[in-house]
TIBAPA-741785 format. One line per field, with one value per residue: residue in one letter; x, y, z of N, C-alpha, C, O, CB in turn. Coordinates in nm, 3 decimals. Each point is the difference from the previous one (the first is absolute). Glycine has a CB too. Layout:
# residues N
r: (A	...)
n.u: (X	...)
n.v: (Y	...)
n.w: (Z	...)
ca.u: (X	...)
ca.v: (Y	...)
ca.w: (Z	...)
c.u: (X	...)
c.v: (Y	...)
c.w: (Z	...)
o.u: (X	...)
o.v: (Y	...)
o.w: (Z	...)
cb.u: (X	...)
cb.v: (Y	...)
cb.w: (Z	...)
***
This chain:
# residues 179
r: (X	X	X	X	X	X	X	X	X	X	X	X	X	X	X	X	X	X	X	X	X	X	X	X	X	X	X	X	X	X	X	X	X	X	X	X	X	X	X	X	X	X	X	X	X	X	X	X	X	X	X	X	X	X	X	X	X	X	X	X	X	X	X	X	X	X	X	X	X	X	X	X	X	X	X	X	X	X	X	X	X	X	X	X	X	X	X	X	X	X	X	X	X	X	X	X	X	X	X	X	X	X	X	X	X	X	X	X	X	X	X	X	X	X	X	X	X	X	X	X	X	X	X	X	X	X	X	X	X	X	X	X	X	X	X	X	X	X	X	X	X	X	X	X	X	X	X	X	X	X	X	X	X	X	X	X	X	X	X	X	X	X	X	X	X	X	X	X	X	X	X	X	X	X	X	X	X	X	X)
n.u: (3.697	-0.199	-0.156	0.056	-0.130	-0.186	-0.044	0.061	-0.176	-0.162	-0.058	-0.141	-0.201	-0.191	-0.065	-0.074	-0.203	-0.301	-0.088	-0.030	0.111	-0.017	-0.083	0.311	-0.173	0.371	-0.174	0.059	0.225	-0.098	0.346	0.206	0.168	0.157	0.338	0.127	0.253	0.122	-0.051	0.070	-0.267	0.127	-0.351	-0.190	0.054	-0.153	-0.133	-0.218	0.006	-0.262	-0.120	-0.203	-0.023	-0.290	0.110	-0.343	0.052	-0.109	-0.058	-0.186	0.439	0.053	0.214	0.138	0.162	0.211	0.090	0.052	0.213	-0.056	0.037	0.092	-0.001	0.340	0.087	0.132	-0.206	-0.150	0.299	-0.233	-0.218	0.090	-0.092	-0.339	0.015	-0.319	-0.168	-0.295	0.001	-0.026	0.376	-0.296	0.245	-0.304	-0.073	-0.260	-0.108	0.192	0.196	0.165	0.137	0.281	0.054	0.280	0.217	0.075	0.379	0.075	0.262	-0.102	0.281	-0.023	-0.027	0.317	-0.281	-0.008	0.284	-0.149	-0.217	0.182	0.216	-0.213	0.058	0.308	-0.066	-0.205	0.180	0.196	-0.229	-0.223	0.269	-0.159	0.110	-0.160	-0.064	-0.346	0.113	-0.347	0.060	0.128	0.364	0.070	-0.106	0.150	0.296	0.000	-0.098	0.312	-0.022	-0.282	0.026	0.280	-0.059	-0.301	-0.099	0.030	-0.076	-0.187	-0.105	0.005	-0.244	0.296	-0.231	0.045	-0.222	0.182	0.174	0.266	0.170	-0.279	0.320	-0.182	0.243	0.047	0.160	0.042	-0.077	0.192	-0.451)
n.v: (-1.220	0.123	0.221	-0.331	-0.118	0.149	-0.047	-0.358	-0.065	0.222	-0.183	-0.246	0.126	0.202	-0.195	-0.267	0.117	-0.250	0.153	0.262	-0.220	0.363	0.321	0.015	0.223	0.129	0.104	0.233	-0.210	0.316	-0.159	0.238	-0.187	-0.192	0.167	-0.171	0.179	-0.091	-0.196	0.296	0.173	-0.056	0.058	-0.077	-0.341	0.069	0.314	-0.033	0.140	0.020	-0.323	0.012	-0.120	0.016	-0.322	-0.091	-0.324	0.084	-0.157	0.010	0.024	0.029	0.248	0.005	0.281	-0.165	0.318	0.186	-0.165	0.405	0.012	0.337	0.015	-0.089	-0.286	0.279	0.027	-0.304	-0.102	-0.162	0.017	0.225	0.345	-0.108	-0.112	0.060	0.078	-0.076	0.254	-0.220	-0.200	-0.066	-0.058	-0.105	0.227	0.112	0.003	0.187	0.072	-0.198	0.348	-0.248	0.399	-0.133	0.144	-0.050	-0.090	0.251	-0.078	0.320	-0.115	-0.080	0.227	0.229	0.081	-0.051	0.066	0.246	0.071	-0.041	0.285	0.089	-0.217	-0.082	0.319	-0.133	-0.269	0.228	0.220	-0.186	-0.141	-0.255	-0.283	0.131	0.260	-0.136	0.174	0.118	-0.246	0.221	0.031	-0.294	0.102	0.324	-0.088	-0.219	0.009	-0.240	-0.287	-0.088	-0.061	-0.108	-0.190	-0.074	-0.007	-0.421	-0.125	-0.272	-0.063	-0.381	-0.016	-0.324	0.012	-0.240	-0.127	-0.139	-0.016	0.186	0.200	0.180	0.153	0.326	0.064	0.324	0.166	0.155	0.257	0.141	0.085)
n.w: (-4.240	0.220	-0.249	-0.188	0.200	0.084	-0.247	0.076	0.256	-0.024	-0.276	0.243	0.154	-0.280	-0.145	0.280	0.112	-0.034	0.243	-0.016	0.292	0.013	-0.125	-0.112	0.038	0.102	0.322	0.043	0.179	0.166	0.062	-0.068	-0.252	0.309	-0.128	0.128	-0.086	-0.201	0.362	-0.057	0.018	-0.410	-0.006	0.123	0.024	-0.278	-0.084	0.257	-0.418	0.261	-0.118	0.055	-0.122	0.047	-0.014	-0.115	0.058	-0.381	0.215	0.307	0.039	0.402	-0.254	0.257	-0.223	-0.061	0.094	-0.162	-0.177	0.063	-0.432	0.150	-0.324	0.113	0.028	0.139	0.108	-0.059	0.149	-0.051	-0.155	0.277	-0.172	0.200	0.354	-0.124	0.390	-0.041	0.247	-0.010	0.096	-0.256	-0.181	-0.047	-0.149	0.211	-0.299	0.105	-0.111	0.239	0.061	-0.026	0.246	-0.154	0.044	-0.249	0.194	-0.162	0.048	-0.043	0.208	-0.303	-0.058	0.024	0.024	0.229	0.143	-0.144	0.212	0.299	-0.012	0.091	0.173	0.101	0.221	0.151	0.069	0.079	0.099	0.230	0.022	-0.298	-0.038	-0.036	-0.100	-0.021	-0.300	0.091	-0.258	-0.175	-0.012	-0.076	-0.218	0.014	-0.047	-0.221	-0.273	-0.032	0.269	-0.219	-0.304	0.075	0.281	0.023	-0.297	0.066	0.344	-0.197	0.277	-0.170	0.124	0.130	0.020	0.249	-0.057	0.250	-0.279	-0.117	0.077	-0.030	-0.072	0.074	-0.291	0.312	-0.337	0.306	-0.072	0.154	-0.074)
ca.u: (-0.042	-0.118	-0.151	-0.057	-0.049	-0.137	-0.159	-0.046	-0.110	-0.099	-0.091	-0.031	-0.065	-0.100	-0.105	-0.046	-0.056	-0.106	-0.073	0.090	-0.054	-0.010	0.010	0.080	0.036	0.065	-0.056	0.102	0.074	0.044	0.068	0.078	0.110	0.064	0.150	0.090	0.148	0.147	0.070	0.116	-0.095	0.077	-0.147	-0.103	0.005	-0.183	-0.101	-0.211	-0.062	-0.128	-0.083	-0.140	-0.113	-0.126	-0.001	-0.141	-0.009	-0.133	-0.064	-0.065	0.112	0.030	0.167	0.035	0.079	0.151	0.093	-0.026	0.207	-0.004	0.129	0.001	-0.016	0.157	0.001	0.088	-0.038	-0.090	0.042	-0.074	-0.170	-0.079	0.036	-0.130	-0.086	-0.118	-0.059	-0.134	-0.057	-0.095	0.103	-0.029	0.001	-0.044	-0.036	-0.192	-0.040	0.047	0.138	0.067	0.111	0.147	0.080	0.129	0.121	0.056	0.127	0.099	0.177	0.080	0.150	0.057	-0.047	0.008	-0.124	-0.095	0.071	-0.025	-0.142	-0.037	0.054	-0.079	-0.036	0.132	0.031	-0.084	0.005	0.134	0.002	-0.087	0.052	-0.081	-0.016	-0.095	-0.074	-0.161	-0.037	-0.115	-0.078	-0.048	0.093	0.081	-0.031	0.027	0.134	0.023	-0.111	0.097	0.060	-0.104	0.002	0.088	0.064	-0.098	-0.150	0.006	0.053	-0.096	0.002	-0.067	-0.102	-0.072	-0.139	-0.021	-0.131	-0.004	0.019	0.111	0.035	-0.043	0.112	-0.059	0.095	-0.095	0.078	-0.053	0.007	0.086	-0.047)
ca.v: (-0.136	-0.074	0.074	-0.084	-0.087	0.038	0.035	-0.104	-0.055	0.101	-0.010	-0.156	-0.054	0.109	-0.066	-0.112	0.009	0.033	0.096	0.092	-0.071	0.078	0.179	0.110	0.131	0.075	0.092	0.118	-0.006	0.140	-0.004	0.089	-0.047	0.014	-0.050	-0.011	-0.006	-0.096	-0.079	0.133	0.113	0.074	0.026	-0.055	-0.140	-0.092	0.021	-0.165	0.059	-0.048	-0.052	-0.129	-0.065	-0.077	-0.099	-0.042	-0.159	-0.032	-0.160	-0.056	-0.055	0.091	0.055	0.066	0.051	-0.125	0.070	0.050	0.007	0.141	0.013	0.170	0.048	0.004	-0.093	0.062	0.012	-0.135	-0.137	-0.155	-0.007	0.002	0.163	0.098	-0.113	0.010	-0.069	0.056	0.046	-0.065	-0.115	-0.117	0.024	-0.083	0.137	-0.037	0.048	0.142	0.032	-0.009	0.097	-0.078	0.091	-0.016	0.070	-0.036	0.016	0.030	0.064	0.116	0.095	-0.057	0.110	0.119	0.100	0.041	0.036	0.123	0.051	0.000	0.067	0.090	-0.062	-0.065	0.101	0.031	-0.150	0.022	0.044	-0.040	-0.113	-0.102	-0.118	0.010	0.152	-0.072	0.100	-0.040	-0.067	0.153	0.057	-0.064	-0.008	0.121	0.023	-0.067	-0.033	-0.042	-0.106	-0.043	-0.051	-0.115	-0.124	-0.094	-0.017	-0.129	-0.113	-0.088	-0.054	-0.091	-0.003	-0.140	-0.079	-0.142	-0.041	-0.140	-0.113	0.058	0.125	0.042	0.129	0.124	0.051	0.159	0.067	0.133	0.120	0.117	0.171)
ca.w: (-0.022	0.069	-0.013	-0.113	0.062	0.094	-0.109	-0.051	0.061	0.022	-0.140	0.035	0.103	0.005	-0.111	0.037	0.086	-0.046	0.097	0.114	0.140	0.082	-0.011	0.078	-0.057	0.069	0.040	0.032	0.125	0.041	0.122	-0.064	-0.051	0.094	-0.036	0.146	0.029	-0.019	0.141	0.019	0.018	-0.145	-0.080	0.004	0.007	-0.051	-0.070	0.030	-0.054	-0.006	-0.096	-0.011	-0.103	0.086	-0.062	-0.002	-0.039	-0.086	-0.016	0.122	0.007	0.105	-0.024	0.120	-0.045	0.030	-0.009	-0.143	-0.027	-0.016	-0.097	-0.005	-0.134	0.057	0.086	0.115	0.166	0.055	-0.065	0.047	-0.013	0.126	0.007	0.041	0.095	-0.034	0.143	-0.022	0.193	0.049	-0.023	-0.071	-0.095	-0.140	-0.093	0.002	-0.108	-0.036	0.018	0.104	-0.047	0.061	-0.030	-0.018	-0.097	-0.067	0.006	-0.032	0.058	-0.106	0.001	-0.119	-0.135	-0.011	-0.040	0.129	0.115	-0.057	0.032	0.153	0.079	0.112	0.079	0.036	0.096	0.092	0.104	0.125	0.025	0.122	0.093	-0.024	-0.147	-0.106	0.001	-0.056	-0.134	0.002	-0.118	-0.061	-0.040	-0.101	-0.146	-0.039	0.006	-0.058	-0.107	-0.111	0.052	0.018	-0.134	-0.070	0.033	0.053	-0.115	-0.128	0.105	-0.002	0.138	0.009	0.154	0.015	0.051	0.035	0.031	0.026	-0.118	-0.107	0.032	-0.081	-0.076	-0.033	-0.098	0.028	0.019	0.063	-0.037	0.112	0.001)
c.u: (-0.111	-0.144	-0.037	-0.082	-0.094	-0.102	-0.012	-0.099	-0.098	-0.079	-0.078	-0.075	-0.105	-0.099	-0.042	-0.124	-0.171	-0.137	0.040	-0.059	0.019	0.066	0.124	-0.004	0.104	-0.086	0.074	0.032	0.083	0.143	0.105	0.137	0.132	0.159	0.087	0.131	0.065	0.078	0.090	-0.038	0.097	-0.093	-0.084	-0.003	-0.104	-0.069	-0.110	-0.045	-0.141	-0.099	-0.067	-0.083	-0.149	-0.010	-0.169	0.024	-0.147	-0.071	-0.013	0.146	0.075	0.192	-0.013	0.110	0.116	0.109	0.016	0.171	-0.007	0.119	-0.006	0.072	0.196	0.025	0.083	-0.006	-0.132	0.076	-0.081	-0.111	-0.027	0.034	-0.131	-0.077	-0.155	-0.091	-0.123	-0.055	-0.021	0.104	-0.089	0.078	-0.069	-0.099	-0.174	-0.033	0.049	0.096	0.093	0.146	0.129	0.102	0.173	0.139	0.085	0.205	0.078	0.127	0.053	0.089	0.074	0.024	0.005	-0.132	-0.073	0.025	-0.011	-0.187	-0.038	0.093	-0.040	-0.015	0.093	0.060	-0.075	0.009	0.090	-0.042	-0.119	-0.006	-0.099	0.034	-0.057	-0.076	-0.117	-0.001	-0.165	-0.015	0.026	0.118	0.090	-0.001	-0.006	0.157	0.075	-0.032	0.128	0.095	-0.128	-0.060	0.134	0.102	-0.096	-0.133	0.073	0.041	-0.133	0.006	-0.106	-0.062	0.020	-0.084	0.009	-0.081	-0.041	0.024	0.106	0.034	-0.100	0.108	-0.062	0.148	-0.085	0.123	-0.021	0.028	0.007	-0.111	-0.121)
c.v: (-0.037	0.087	-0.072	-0.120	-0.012	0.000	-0.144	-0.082	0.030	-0.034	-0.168	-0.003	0.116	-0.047	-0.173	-0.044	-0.062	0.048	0.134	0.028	0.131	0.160	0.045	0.124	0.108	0.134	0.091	-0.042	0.124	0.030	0.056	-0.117	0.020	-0.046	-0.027	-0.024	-0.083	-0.005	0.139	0.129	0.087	0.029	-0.087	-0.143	-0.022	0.100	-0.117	0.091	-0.057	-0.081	-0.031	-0.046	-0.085	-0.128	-0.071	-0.152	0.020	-0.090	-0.022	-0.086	0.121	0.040	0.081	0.047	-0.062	0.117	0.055	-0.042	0.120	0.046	0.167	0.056	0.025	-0.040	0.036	0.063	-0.047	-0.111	-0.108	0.037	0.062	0.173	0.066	-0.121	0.065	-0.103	0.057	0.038	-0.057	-0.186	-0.122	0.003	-0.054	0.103	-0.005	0.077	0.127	0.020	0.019	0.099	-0.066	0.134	-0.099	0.086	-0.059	0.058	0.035	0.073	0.084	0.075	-0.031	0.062	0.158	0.126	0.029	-0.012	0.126	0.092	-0.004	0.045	0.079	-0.056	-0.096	0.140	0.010	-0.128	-0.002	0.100	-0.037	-0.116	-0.189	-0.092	0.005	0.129	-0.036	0.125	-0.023	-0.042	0.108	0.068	-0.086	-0.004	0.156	0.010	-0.092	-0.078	-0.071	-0.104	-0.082	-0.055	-0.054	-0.115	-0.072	-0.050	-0.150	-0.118	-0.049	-0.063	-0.117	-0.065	-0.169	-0.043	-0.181	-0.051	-0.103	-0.096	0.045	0.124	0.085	0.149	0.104	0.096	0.198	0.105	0.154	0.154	0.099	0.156	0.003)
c.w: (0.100	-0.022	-0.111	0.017	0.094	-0.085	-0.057	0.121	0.042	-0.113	0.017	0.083	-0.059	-0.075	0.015	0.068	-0.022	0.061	0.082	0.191	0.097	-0.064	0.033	-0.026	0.104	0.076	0.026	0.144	0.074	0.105	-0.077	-0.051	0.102	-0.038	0.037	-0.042	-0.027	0.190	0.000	-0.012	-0.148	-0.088	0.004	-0.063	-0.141	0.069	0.066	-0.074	0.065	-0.121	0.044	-0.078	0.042	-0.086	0.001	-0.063	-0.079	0.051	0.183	0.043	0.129	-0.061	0.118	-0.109	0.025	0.031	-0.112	-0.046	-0.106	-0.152	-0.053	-0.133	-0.005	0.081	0.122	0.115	0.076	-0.005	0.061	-0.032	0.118	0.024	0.033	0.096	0.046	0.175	-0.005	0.182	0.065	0.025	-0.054	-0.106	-0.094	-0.010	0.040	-0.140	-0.010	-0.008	0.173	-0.004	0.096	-0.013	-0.041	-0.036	-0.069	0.047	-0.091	0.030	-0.085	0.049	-0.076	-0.098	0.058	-0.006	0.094	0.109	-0.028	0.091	0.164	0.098	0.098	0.132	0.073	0.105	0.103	0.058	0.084	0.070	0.155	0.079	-0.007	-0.096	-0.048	0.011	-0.119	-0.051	-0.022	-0.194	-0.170	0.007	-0.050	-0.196	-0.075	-0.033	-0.080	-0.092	-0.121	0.075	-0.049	-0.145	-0.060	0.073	0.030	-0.126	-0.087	0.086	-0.057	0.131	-0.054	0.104	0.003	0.075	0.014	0.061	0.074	-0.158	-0.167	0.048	-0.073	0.006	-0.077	-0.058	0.088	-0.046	0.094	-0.014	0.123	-0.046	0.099)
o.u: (-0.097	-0.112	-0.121	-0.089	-0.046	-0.104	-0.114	-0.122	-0.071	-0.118	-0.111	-0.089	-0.106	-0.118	-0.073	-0.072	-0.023	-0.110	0.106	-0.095	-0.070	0.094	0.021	0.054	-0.032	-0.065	0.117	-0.087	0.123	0.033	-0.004	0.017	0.058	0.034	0.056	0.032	-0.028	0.012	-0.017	0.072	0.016	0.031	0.033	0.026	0.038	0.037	0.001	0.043	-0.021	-0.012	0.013	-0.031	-0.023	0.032	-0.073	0.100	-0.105	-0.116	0.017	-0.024	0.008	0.093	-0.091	0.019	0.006	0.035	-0.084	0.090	-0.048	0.119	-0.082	0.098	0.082	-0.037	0.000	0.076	-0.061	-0.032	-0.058	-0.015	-0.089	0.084	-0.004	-0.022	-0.004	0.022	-0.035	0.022	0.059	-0.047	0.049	0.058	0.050	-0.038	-0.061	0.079	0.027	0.072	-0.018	0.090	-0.007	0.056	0.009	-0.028	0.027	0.035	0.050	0.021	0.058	0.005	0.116	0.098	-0.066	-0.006	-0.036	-0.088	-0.010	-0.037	-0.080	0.006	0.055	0.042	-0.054	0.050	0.053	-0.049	-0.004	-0.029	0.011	-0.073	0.013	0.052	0.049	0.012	0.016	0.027	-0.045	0.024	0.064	0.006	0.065	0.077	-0.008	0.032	0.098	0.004	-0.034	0.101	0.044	-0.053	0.003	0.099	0.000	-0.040	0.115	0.016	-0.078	0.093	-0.109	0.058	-0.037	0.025	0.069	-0.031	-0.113	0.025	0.069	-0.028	-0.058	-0.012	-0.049	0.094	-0.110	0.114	-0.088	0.099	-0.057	0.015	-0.057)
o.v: (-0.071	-0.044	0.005	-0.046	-0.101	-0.066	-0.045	0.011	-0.087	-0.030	-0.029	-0.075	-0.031	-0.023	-0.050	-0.099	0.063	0.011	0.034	0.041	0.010	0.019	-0.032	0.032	-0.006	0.081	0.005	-0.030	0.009	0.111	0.014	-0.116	0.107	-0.114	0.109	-0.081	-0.106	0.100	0.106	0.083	0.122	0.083	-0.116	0.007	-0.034	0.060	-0.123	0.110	-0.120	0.053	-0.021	0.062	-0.044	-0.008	0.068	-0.032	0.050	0.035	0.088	-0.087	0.123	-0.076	0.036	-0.062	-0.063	0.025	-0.015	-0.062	0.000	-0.010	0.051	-0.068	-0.032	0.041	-0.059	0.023	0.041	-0.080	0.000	0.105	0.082	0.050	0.122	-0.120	0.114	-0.108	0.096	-0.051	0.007	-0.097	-0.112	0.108	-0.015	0.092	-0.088	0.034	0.052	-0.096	0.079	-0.029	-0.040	0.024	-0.115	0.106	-0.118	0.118	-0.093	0.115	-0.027	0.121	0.015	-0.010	0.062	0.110	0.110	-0.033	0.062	0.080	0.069	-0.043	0.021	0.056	-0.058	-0.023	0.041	-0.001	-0.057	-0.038	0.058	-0.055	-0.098	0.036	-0.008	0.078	-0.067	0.103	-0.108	0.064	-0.016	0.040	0.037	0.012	0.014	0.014	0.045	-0.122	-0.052	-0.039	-0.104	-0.110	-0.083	-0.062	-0.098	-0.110	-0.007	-0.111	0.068	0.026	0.026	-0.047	-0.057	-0.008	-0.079	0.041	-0.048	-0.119	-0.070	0.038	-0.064	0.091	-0.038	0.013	0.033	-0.020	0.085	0.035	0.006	0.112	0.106)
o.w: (-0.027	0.030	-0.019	-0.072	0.053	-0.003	-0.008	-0.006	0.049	0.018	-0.044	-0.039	0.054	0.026	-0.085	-0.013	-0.103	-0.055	0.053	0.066	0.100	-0.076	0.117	-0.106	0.119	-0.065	-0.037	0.082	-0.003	0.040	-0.122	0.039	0.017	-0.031	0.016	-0.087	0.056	0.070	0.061	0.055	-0.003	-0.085	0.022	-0.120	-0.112	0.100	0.005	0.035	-0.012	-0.111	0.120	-0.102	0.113	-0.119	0.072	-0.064	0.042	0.019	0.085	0.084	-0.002	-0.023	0.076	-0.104	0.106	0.116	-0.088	0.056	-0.114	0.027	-0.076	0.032	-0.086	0.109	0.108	0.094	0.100	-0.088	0.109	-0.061	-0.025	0.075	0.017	-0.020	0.045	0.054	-0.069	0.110	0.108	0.060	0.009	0.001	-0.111	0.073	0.061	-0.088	-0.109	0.028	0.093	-0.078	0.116	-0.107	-0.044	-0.057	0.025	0.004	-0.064	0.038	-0.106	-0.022	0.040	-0.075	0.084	0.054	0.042	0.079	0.106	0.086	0.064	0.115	0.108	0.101	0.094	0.109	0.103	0.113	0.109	0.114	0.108	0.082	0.073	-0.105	-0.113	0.094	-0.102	0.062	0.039	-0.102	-0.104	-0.116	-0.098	-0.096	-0.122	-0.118	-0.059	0.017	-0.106	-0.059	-0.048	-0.017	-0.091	-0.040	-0.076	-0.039	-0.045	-0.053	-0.066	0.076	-0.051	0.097	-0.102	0.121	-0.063	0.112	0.010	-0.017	-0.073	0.114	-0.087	0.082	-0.106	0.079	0.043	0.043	-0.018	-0.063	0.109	0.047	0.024)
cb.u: (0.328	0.293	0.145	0.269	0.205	0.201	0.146	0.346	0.183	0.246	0.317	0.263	0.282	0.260	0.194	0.273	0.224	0.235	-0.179	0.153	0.157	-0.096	-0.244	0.073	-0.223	0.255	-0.255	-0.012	-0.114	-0.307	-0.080	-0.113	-0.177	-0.264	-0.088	-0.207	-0.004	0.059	0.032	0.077	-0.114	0.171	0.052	-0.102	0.009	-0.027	0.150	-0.149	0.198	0.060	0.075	0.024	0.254	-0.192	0.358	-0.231	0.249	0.204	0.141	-0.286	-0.014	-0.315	0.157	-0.094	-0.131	-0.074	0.154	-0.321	0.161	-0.183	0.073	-0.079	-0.411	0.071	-0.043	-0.016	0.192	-0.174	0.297	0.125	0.034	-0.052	0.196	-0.017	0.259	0.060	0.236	-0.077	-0.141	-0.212	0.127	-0.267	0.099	0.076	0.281	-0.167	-0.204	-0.190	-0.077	-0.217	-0.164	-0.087	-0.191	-0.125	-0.028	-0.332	-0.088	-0.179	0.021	-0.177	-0.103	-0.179	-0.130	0.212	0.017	-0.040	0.157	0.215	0.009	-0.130	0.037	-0.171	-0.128	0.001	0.025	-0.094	-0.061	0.235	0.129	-0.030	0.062	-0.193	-0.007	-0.030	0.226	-0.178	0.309	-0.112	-0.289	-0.245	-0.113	-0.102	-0.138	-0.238	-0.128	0.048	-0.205	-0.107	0.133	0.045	-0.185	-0.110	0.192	0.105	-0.221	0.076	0.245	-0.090	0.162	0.052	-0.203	0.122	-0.211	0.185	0.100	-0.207	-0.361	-0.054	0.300	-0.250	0.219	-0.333	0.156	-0.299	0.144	-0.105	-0.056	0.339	0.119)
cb.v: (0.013	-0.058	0.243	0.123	0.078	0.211	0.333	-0.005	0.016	0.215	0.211	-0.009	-0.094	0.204	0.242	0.112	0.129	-0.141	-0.245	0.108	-0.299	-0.250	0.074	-0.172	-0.029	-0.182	-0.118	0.242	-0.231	-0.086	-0.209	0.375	-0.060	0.092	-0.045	-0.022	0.196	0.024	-0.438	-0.211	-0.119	-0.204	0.222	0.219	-0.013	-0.361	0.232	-0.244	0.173	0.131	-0.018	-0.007	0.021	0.229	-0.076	0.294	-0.200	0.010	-0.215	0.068	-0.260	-0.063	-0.016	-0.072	0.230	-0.269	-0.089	0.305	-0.311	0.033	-0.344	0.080	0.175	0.087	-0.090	-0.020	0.149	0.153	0.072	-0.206	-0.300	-0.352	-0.119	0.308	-0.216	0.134	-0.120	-0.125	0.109	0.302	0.191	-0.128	0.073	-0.375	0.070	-0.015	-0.186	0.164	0.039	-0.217	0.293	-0.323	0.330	-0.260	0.248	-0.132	-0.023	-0.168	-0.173	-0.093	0.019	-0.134	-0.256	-0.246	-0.184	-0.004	-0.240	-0.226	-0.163	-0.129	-0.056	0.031	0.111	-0.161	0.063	0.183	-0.077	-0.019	0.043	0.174	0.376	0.098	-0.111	-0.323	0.261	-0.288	0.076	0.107	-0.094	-0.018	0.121	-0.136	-0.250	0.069	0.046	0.181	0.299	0.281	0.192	0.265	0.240	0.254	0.168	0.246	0.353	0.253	0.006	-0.052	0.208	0.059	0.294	-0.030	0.298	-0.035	0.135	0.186	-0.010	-0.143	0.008	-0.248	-0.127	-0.042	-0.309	-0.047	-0.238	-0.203	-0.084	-0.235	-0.040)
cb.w: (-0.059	0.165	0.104	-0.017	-0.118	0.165	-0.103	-0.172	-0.028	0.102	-0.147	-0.002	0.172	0.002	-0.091	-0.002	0.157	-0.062	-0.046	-0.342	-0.137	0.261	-0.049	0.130	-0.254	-0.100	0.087	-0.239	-0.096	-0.070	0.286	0.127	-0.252	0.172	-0.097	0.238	0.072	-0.412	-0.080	-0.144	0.353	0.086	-0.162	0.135	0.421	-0.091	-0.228	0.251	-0.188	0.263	-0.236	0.242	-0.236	0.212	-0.012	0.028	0.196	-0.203	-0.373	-0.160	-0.295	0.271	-0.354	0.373	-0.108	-0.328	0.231	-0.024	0.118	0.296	-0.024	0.241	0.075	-0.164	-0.292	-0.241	-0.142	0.009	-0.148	0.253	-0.102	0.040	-0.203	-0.241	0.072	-0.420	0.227	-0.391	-0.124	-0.213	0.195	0.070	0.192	-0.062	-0.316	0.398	0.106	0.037	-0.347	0.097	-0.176	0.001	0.227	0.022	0.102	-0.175	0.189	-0.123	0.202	-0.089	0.146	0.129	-0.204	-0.148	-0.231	-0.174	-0.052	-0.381	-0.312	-0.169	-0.253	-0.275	-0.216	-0.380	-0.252	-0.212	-0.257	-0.235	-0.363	-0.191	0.113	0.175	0.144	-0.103	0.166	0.103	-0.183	0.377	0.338	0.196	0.230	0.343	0.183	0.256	0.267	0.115	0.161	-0.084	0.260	0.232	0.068	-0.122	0.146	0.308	-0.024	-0.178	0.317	-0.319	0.246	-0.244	0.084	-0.177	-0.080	-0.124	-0.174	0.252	0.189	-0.317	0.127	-0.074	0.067	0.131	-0.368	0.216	-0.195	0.190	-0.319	-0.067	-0.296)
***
């Protein structure tokens, strides 16, 4: 019901729209995929998937990035909206003519799911065995080792960008991509 309710206000605000106030496009974010420990250390807790995106302002209207509300395709190991946070280097956040790149990661809780307690067994051994909470995967073997966590749980997630101009919202529908 609530992904019904996303696309719906996505089909509404999309086709309402009658400018386009501002760019988003998804960039490449090379930092590694970082996974940390359950308290009791029984498996791996969550998942930060590395993200980013760049952002640009059309018009002479000063925006700034607000926040987003993140809806993952599987709500079981995104729950809620606040599952990707998104930051910029430089900590401005208002946009200019050019693309402005906003790294981030994406939260996912997966001691829940059988499957991919599965796939992250490797790396749950090597976190005890070195006595560590967390353990940084690079980007490139993750997505190697884990190509079927990747297409069937994360690929089709959406992330709604909010924008603000001092004076309204301006709301960016995006869907993102894991290839």
């Amino acid at each position: 019901m609530k992904t019904i309710i996303f696309f719906f206000i996505v089909l509404v605000v999309g086709c309402s729209s009658r400018e386009n106030i501002v760019s988003v496009r998804q960039a490449q974010n090379d930092s590694p995929v970082i996974l940390r420990i359950r308290k009791d250390r029984t498996s791996i807790h969550s998942l930060l998937y590395p993200i980013a995106f760049e952002f640009k302002k059309n018009g002479n209207r000063e925006i700034y990035y607000f926040e987003n509300s993140y809806y993952a395709k599987n709500e079981n190991i995104c729950p809620g909206t606040a599952g990707c946070y998104l930051r910029v280097g430089d900590k401005d956040e208002y946009l200019t003519y050019s693309y402005k790149k906003f790294d981030g990661e994406i939260k996912y809780v997966i001691d829940g799911n059988d499957i991919i307690k599965e796939f992250m067994s490797v790396y749950y051994k090597k976190m005890i065995n070195e006595n560590k909470d967390t353990i940084h995967v690079s980007l490139k073997e993750f997505k190697r080792s884990c190509k079927y966590i990747i297409n069937n749980f994360f690929e089709g997630d959406s992330i709604y960008l909010h924008f603000h101009d001092h004076k309204e919202w301006i709301d960016v529908p995006f869907r993102v991509s894991f290839k």
